[in-house]
N, C-alpha and C positions, 0 to 999 in steps of 0.2 A: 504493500500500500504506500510506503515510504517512497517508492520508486516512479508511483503514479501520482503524486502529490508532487515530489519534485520536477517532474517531466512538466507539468502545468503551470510550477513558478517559471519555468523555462520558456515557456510556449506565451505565457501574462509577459515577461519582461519582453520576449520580440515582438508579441504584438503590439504596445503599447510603441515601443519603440518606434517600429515601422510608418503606425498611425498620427505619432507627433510630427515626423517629417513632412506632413501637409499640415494634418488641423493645426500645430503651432502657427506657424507663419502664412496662414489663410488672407488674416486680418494684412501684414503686414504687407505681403503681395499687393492685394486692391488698394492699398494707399500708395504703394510705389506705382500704380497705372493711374494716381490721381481723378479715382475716383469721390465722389463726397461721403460723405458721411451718412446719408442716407440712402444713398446707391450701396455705399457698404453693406448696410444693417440688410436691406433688402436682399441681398445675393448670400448671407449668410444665415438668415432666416429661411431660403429656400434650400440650405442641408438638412435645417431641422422638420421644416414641413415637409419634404419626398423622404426624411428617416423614417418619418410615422407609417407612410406609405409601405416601405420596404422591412419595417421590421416585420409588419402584420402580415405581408402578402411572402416574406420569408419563415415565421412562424407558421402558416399554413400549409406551404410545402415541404414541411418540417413531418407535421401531423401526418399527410400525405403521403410522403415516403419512409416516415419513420427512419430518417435519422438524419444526422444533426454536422456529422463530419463532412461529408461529401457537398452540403450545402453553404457550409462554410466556406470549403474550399474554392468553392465556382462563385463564392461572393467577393473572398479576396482576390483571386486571378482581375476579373470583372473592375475590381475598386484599383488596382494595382494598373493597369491598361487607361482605365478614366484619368486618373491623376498622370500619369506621362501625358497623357494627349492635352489636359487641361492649360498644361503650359505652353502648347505648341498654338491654343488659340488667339487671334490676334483680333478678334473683332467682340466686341461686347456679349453678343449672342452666342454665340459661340462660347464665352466665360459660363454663360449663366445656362446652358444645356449641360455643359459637363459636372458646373458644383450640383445641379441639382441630380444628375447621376451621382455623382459621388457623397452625396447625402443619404440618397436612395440605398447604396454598399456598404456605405461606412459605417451608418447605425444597423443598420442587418449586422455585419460582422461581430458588433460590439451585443448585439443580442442573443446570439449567436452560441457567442462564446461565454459567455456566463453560463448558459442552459448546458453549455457540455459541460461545465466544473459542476453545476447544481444536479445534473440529472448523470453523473459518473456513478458516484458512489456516498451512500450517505458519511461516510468518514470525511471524502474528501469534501462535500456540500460544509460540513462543521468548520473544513480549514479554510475558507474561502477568502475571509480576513485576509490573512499572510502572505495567501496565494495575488490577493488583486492589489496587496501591496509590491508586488515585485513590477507588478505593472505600472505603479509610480513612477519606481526608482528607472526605469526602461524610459518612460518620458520625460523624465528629468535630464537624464542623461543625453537623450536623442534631442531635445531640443538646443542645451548647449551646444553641443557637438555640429547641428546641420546649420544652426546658427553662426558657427566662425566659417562653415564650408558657403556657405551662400556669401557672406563678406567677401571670403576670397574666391570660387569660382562663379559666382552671382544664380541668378534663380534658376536658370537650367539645371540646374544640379539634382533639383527635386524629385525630379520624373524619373531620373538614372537609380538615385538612391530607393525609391521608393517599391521600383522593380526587383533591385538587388534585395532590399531587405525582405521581401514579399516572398521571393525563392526560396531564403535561408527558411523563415517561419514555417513553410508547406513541408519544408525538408524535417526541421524537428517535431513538425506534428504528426506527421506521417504516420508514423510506427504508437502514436496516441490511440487507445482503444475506442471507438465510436459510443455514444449514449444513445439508445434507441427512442426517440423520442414518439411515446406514448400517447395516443389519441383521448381526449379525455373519454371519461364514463358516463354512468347517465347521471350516475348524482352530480356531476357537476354542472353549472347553469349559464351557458352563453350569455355576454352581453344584448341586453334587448331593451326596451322600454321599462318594460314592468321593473327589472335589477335597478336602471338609472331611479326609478319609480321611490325603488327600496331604500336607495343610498343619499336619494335627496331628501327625505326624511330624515337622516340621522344625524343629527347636529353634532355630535363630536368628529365624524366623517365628514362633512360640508367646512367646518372651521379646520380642518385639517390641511383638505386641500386648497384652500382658502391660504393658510398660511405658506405651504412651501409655493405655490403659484407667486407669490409676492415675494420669498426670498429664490425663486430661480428667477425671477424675471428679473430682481436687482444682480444676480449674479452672473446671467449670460453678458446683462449691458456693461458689469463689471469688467468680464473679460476683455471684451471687444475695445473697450477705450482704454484701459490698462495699456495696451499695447498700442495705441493709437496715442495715449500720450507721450510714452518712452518713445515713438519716432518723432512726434511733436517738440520735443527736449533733445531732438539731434543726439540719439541714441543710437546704437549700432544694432546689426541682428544678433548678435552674439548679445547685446543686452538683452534681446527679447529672449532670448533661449535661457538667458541667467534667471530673466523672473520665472520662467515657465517651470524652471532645474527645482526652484526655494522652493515653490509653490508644491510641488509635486511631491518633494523631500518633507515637506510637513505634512502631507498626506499620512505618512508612512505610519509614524508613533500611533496613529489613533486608530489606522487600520488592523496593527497589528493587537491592540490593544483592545478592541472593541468589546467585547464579551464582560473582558473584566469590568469596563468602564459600567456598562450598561449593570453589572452585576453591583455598582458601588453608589451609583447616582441614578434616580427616577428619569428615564426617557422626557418626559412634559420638562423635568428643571433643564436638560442638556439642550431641546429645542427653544428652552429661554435665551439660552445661553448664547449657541446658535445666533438668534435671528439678532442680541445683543450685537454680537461680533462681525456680527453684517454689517450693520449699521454703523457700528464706527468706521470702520476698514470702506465704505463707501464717502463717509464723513471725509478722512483721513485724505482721501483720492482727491475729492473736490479740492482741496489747499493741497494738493501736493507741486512743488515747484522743482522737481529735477528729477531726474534718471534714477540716481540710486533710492529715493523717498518712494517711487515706485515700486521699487525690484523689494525693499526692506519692504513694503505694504502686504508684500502675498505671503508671507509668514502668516499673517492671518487666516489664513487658509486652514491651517489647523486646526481654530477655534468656532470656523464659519461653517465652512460646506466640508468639510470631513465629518464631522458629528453629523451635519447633514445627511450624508451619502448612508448610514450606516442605523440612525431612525424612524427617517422615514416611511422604510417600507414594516418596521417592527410598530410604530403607532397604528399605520393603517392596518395593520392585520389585527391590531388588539381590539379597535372600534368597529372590525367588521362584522356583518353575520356570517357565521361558518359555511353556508350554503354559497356566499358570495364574496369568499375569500379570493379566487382568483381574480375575479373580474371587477373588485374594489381595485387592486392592487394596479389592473391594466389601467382603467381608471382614471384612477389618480395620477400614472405615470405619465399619461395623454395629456392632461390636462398641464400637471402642477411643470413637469419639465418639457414636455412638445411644446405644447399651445402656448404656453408664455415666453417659450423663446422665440417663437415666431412674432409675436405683438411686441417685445423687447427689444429686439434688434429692432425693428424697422421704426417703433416708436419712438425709440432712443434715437436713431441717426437721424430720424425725423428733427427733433427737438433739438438736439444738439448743434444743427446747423442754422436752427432758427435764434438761439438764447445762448449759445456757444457750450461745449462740453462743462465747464464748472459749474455752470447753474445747471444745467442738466443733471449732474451729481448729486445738486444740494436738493431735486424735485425728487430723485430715485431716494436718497438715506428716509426722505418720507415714507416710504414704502414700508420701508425695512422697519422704521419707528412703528407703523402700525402692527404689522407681522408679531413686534417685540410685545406688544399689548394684548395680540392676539392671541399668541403664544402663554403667556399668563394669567388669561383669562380662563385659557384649557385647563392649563396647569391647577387653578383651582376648585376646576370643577371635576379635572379627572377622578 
């Protein structure tokens, strides 16, 4: 088991790896083609809306053929082909067919591959933690790294590396055992009306997703200007890869850590917590004046959307009805992290160009203040 547990920290550190070489420097790409700020937001909201598309209609064919390897594989070849060509377009249209293909792959992939660690083996499901922390330290590293190679071989580079690392990944998955992915049964309850019916009635379920919709939606606009400032501040790409390295590296402690955590503090106080450290770390951004105030900001990361990542899906399962455990959890995820990166992006670079990115900051930490109220209002009632 030890040997299939490792093979997956192997398989999380290249994937992640391979995946930073674009999603890092997405943002930083379309500001070097001087595009605005809300042409940004718009072309990167269209990953997130064709993810939703591609995760569901990849979960389908999942159920379908029962199983889970083989459809990975033809999603990363697929994603790995998009991204080279993505750089070879030279006309607008052309940008925004490909990122939305490679939205389409990239969140498939990333769904993908959870459900083989989750549906392997119930040991390995318990080590999950440890396992998707090696997947940090892989983007932490890949972003430094393609970050000094883009300075010095400039943005062609992308496509090359991105094929190169995409081989290696298929090569050590290979010999990875398949998880047969399982058709549900009849007790379980499709999404329909009547389920939305059920869960819009449940108020500790509604103010749930209520609250992580308002801290993802502060967190995608987070990213996206993060990196928009550090070129703003005549920053290099190796800066951006240095915030992307901190960020990811603080991932790690909480990932590995999670069980105990969640064993020593009530879930309701750590989403207090949470949407607190949102809030300042958006505060923090609005007045930040240079490069390194940046890169020092995503340490927060630790205390913000780590506790996040690892919550989330343990609140919504505790407020659900057991009949609609899965289809809370799809749910939620549609909403609280698809749907408000889509309104995020494009509403932020909207705004941004209208009021400039600093006030845009100081209208987002509102967000997050309420979330912070929302969150302790739970907390009391849980």
């Amino acid at each position: 088991m030890a040997a299939i547990i490792n093979r997956f920290k192997y398989i999380y550190f290249v994937f992640y790896f391979t995946i930073a070489i674009f999603a890092g420097f997405t943002v930083p790409y379309l500001t070097n083609l001087d595009f605005s700020n809300t042409k940004i937001g718009f072309m990167m909201s269209l990953l997130y809306f064709f993810g939703i598309l591609g995760q569901s209609l990849a979960g389908y064919i999942c159920d379908l053929k029962g199983t889970i390897k083989r459809i990975f594989f033809t999603c990363m070849i697929l994603l790995s082909i998009s991204v080279f060509l993505f750089f070879k377009m030279s006309t607008e249209w052309g940008l925004i067919i490909f990122i939305s293909t490679i939205g389409f792959f990239q969140s498939s992939v990333f769904a993908l591959l959870d459900s083989w660690v989750l549906e392997s083996h119930e040991v390995v499901k318990k080590t999950f933690g440890p396992i998707r922390a090696f997947g940090s330290i892989g983007w932490g590293i890949s972003t430094l790294l393609v970050g000094r190679l883009i300075d010095t071989f400039g943005w062609n580079i992308i496509g090359k590396l991105y094929i190169a690392f995409t081989s290696i990944l298929l090569l050590i998955s290979y010999k990875a055992k398949d998880a047969k992915h399982e058709v549900h049964g009849k007790e379980a309850h499709p999404i329909n009306f009547d389920s939305l019916k059920i869960l819009g009635k449940n108020r500790d379920y509604v103010s749930l997703v209520v609250i992580f919709f308002l801290l993802y939606f502060s967190f995608h606009a987070l990213g996206m200007f993060s990196v928009i400032l550090i070129d703003d501040f005549g920053g290099t790409k190796t800066d951006i890869g240095l915030f992307w390295l901190l960020a990811a590296f603080c991932e790690v402690p909480i990932l590995l850590n999670a069980k105990k955590i969640m064993q020593r503090i009530k879930p309701s106080l750590l989403l207090i917590a949470s949407s607190f450290f949102f809030f300042i770390r958006v505060v923090l951004t609005a007045f930040a004046g240079s490069v390194i105030s940046i890169i020092l900001l995503s340490i927060l990361q630790m205390f913000s959307f780590s506790i996040l990542i690892f919550i989330s899906k343990y609140l919504i399962d505790e407020v659900s009805p057991k009949n609609l455990k899965t289809s809370s959890q799809t749910i939620a995820a549609a909403l609280s992290a698809g749907l408000s990166a889509i309104i995020s992006l494009n509403l932020s670079g909207f705004i941004a160009d209208k009021i400039g990115i600093q006030n845009m900051l100081i209208c987002l930490s509102s967000l997050c203040l309420v979330a912070f109220v929302l969150s302790i209002k739970f907390h009391r009632q849980a």
